[in-house]
PAVEX-922869 format. One record per residue (C-alpha): residue number from 1; x, y, z. Coordinates in Angstrom, 3 decimals. Layout:
<atoms>
+-----+----------+----------+----------+
! num !       xx !       yy !       zz !
+-----+----------+----------+----------+
! NUM !        X !        Y !        Z !
...
+-----+----------+----------+----------+
</atoms>
This chain:
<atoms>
+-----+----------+----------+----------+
! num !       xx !       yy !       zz !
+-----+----------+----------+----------+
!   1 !   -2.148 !  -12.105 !  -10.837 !
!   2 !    0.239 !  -12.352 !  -13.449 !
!   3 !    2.798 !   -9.756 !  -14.350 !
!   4 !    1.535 !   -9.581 !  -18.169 !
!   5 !   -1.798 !   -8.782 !  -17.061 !
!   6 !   -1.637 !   -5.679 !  -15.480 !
!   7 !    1.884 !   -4.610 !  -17.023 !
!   8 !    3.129 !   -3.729 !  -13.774 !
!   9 !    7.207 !   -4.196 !  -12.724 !
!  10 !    7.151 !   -7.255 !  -10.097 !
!  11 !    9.599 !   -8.148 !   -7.996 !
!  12 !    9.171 !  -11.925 !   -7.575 !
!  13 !    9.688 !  -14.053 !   -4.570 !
!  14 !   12.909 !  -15.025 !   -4.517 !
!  15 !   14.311 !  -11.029 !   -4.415 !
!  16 !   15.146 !   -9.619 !   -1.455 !
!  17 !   15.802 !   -5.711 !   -1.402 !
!  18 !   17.361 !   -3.595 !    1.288 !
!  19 !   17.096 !    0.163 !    0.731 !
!  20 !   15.382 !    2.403 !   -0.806 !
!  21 !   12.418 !    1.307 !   -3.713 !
!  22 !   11.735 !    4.659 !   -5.876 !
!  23 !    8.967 !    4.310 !   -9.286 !
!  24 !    6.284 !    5.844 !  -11.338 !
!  25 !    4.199 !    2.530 !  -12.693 !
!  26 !    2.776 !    0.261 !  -10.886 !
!  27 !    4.780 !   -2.587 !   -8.573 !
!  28 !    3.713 !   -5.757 !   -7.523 !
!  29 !    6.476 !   -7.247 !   -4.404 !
!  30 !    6.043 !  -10.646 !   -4.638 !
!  31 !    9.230 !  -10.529 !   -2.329 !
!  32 !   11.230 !   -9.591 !    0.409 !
!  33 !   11.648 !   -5.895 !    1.143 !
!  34 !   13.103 !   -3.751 !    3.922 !
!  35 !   13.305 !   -0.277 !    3.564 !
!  36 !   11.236 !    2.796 !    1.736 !
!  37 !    8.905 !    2.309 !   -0.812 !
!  38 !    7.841 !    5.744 !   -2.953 !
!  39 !    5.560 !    5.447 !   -5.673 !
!  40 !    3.648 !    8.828 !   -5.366 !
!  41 !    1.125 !    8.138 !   -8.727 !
!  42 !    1.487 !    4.175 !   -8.871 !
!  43 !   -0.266 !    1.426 !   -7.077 !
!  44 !    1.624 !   -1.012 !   -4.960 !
!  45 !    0.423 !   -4.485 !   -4.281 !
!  46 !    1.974 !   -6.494 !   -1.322 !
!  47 !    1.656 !  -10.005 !   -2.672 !
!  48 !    0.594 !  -13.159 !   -1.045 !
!  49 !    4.101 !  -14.501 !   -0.501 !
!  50 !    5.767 !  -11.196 !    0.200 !
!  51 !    7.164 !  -10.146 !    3.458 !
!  52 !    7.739 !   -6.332 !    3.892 !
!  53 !    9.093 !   -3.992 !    6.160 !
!  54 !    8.931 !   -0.782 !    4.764 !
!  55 !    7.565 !    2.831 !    5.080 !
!  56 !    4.871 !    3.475 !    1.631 !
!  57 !    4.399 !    6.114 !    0.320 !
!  58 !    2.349 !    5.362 !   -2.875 !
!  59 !   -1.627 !    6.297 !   -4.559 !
!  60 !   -3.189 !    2.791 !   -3.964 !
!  61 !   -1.911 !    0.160 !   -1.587 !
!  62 !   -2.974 !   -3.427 !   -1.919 !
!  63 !   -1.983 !   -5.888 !    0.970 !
!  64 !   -2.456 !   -9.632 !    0.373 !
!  65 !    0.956 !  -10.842 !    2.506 !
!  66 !    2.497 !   -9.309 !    5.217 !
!  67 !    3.680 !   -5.613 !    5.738 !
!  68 !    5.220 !   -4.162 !    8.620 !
!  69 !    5.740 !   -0.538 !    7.922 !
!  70 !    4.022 !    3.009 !    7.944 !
!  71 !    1.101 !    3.243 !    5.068 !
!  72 !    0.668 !    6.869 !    3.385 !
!  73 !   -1.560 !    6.693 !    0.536 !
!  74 !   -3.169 !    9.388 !   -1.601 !
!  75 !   -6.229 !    7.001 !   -2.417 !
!  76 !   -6.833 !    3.747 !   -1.556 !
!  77 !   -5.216 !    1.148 !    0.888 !
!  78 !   -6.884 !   -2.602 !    0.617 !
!  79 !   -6.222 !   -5.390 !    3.136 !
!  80 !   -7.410 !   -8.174 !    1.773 !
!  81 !   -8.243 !  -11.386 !    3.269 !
!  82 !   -5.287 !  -12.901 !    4.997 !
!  83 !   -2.946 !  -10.067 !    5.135 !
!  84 !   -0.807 !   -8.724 !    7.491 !
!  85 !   -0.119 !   -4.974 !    8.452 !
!  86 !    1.384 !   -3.845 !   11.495 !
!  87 !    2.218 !   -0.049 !   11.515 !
!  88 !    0.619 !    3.416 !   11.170 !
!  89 !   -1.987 !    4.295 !    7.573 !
!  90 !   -2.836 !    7.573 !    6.210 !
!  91 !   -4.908 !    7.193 !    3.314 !
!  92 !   -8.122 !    8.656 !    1.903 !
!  93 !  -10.362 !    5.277 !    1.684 !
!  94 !   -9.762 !    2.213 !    3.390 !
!  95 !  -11.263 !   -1.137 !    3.389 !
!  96 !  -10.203 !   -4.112 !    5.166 !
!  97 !  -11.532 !   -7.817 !    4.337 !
!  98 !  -12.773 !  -10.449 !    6.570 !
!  99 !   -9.463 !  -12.118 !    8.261 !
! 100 !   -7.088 !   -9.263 !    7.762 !
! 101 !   -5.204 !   -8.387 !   10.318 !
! 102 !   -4.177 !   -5.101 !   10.919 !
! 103 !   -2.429 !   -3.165 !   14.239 !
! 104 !   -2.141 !    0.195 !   14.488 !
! 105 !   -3.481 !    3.785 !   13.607 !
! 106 !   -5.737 !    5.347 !   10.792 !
! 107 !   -6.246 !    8.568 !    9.598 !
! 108 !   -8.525 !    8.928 !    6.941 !
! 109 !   -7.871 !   12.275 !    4.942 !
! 110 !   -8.580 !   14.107 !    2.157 !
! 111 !   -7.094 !   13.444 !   -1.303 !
! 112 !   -5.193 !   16.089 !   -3.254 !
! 113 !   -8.417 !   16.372 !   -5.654 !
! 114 !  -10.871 !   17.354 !   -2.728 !
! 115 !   -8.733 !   19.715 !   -1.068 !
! 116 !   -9.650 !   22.510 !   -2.501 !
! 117 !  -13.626 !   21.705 !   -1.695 !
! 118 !  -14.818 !   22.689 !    1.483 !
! 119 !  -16.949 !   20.135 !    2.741 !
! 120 !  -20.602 !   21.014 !    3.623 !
! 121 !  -21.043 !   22.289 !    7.618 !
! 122 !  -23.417 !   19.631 !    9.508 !
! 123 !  -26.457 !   21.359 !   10.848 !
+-----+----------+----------+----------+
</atoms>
């Protein structure tokens, strides 16, 4: 994926960050992180040559390299095939490709939007 494409900020693979990531578009790490990542409305997107170890806090979470960190998404978190997560997710859909590898807990909650709807009592 090139950056033009999706007009995300990327932060390419030979940047290495240590600290705190804060944002509200969308952020490809092509990179090295270590740290916090918050991107409360924005999608993140681990990239295939990135190696993070952070705790996420973002909408949508894509992981194509490696991440080593807690997960909490408002949406979606994707592990695609050949990634690498090692740490705790909250999110409110998951889905996890053939040959991702992935240790650790899930909890699978409710988004902000559906809060406020009760869901229907099983009979």
């Amino acid at each position: 994926m090139a950056a033009g494409e999706s007009g995300a900020a990327v932060i390419g693979k030979s940047v290495q960050i240590r600290g705190e990531v804060n944002g509200s578009e969308d952020l490809i790490v092509d990179g090295v992180v270590e740290g916090t990542i918050t991107l409360n409305d924005s999608r993140l997107t681990i990239g295939q040559n990135a190696k993070v170890s952070a705790n996420i806090s973002a909408r949508d979470v894509v992981v194509v390299g490696s991440l080593n960190g807690d997960v909490r998404a408002s949406g979606k978190v994707e592990l695609r095939q050949g990634s690498s997560l090692t740490g705790d997710l909250t999110a409110a859909r998951l889905s996890i490709e053939e040959n991702a590898n992935f240790k650790g807990k899930v909890d699978l909650v409710q988004n902000a939007a559906q809060k406020g709807q009760q869901a229907p009592e099983k009979k």
